[in-house]
C-alpha positions as CSV (number, residue, x, y, z in Angstrom):
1,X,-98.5,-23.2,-12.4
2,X,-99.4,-25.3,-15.1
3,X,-100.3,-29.6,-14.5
4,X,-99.1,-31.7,-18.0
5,X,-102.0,-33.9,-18.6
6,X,-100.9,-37.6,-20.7
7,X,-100.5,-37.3,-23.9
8,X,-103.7,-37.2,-26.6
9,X,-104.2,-38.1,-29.5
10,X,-106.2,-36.3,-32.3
11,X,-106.8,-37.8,-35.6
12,X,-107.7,-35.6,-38.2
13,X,-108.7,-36.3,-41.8
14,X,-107.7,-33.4,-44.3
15,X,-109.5,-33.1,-47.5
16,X,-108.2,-33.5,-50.7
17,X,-108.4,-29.8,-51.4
18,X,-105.8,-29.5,-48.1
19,X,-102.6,-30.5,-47.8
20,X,-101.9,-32.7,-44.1
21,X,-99.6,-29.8,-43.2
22,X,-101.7,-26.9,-43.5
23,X,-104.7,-29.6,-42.0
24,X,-102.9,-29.3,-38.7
25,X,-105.1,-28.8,-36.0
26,X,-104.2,-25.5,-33.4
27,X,-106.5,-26.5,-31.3
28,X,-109.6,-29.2,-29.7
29,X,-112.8,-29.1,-28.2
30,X,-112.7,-30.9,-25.2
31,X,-115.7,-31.5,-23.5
32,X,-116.0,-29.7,-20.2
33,X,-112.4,-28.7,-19.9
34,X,-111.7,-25.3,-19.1
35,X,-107.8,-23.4,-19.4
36,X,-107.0,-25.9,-21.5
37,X,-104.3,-25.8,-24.7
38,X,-102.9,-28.1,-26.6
39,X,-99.2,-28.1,-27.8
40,X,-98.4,-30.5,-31.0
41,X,-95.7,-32.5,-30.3
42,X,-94.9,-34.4,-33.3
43,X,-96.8,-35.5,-36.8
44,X,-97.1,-39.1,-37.7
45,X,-98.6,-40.7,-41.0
46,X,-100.4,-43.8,-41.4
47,X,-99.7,-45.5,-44.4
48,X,-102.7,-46.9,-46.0
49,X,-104.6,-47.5,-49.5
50,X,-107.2,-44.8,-48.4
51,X,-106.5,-40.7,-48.3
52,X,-103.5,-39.9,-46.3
53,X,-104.1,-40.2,-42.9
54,X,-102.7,-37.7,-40.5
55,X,-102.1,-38.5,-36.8
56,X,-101.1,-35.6,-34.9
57,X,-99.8,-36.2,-30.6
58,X,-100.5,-33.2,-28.7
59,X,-99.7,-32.5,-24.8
60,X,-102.8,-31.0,-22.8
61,X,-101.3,-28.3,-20.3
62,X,-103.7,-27.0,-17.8
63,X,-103.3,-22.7,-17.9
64,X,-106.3,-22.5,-15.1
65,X,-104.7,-20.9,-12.2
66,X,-107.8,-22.1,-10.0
67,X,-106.9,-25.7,-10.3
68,X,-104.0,-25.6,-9.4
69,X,-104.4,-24.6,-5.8
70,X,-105.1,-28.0,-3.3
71,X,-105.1,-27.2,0.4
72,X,-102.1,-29.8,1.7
73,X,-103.2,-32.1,4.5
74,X,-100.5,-31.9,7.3
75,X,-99.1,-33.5,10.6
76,X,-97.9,-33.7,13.8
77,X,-94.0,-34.1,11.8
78,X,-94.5,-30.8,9.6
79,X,-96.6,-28.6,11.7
80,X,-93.8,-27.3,13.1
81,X,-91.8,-25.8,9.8
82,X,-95.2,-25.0,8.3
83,X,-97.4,-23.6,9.9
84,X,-95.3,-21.9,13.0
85,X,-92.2,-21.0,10.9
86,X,-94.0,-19.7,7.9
87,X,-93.7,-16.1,6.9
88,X,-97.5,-15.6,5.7
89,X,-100.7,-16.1,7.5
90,X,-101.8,-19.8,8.1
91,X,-105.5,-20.8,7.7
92,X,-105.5,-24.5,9.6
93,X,-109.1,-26.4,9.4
94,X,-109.0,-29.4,11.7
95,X,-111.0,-31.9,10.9
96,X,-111.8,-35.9,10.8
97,X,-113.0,-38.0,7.9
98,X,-115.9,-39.1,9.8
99,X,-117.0,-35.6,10.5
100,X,-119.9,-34.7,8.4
101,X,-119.5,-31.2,9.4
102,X,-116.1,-30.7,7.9
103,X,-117.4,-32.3,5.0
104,X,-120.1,-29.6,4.9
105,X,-117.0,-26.9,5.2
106,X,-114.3,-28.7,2.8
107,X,-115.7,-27.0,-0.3
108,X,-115.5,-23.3,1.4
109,X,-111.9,-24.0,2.7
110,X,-110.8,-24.3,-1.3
111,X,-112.9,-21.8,-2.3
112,X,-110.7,-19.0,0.3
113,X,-107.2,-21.1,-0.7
114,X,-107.7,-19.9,-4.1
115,X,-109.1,-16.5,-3.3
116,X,-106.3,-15.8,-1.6
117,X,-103.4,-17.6,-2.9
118,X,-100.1,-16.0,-2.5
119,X,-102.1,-14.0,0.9
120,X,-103.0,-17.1,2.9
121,X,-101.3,-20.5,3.5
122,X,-104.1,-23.0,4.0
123,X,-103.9,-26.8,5.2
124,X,-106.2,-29.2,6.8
125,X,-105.2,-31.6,10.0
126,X,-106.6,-34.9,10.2
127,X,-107.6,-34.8,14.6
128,X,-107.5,-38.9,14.4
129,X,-103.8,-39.0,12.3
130,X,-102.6,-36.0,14.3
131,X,-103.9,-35.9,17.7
132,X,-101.5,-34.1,19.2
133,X,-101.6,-31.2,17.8
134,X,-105.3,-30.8,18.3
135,X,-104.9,-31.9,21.7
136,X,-102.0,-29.0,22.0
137,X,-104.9,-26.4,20.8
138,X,-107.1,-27.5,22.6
139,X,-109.5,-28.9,19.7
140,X,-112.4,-30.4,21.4
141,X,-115.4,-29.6,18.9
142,X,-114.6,-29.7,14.8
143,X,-114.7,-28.3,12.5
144,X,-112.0,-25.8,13.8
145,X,-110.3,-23.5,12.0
146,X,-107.8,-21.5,13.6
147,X,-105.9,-18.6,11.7
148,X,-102.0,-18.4,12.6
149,X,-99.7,-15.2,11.8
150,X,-96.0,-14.9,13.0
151,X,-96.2,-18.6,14.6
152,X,-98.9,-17.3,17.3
153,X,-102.6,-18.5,17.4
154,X,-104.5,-15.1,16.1
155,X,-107.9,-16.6,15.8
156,X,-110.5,-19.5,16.2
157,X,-113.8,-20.3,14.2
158,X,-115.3,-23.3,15.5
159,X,-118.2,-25.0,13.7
160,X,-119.2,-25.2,9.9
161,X,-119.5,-21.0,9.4
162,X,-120.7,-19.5,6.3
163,X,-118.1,-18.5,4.1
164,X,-118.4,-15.0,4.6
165,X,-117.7,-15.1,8.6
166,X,-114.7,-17.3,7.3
167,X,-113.7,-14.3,5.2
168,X,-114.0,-11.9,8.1
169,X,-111.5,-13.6,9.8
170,X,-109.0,-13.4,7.9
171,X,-109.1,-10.1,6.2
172,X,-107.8,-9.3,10.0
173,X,-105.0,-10.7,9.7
174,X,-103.7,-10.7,5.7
C-alpha cells in the first residue's frame, strides 16, 4: 500500500554546460526517510535576469510496506463484524490510556501487526470507551491480549509479556 505525501518542491540550478531538461532531477535526498520516491509531476520556469531557473513539483509516495501497517483502535459498535465475524485470526490488546503498562506493550503490538500482516488481524480496545466488551471478557487486569480464531476466544496473555511469549501465542493459532 502506498501513503501520497503533499506535494514538494525541489529547486534545482543546472549549469550552463546542462540544459534544464536533461538537469531534471530522478531523485532527492531526504533526510531520514526511508521507501521513499519521488514522481515529477510537472516543470515550471521562473523568469528572471539571472540563469534559467528550473522549478520542478514532485509527489513523495511512501513504497515501505512497514509503515503502512497501524493497528485500528475499535469498539463496542464494530467488535461484532470485526473481530467475531472475521475470517483470519484476531490479536485484541485491551488497554487504557492511563495504563502505563500498555504503554510499555504498544510498541510490541506493532511490531507483530507488521510481522504478520495478511496472517493476523490486530486492534486495540480502549477498556474506559468500551467497557462492555471488557466487562463481557471478563477484563479485570490490563494489558490483556486475547487471540480470537473462528469468532471463539482461543487464548489470553495478561500483563506486559515479552514479545517472544506474544509470538508463542499466536504461531498456535495462524
Amino acid at each position: 500500500m502506498a501513503t501520497l505525501f503533499d506535494s514538494l518542491a525541489v529547486v534545482r540550478l543546472p549549469s550552463a554546460a546542462i540544459s534544464p531538461v536533461a538537469a531534471r532531477p530522478t531523485s532527492a535526498k531526504l533526510p531520514h526517510c526511508i521507501g521513499l520516491r519521488l514522481r515529477p509531476i510537472a516543470a515550471r520556469f521562473v523568469a528572471s535576469s539571472a540563469p534559467r531557473i528550473a522549478s520542478y513539483a514532485v509527489r513523495v509516495v511512501c513504497k515501505a510496506q512497514d509503515t503502512a501497517v497501524d493497528v485500528a483502535p475499535i469498539t463496542d459498535a464494530n467488535w461484532q463484524s470485526l473481530v467475531l465475524e472475521s475470517d483470519s485470526a484476531v490479536l485484541v490488546e485491551f488497554w487504557a490510556p492511563w495504563c502505563g503498562p500498555c504503554r510499555m506493550i504498544h510498541p510490541i503490538i506493532d511490531e507483530l501487526a507488521k510481522q504478520y500482516a495478511g496472517k493476523l488481524k490486530c486492534y486495540k480496545l480502549n477498556t474506559d470507551e468500551s467497557p462492555s466488551t471488557a466487562t463481557r471478557y471478563g477484563i479485570r487486569s490490563i494489558p490483556t491480549v486475547m487471540i480470537f480464531k473462528n469468532g471463539e476466544k482461543k487464548d489470553t496473555v495478561i500483563g506486559a509479556v515479552p514479545k517472544s511469549t506474544l509470538t508463542t501465542s499466536i504461531e498456535n493459532f495462524v
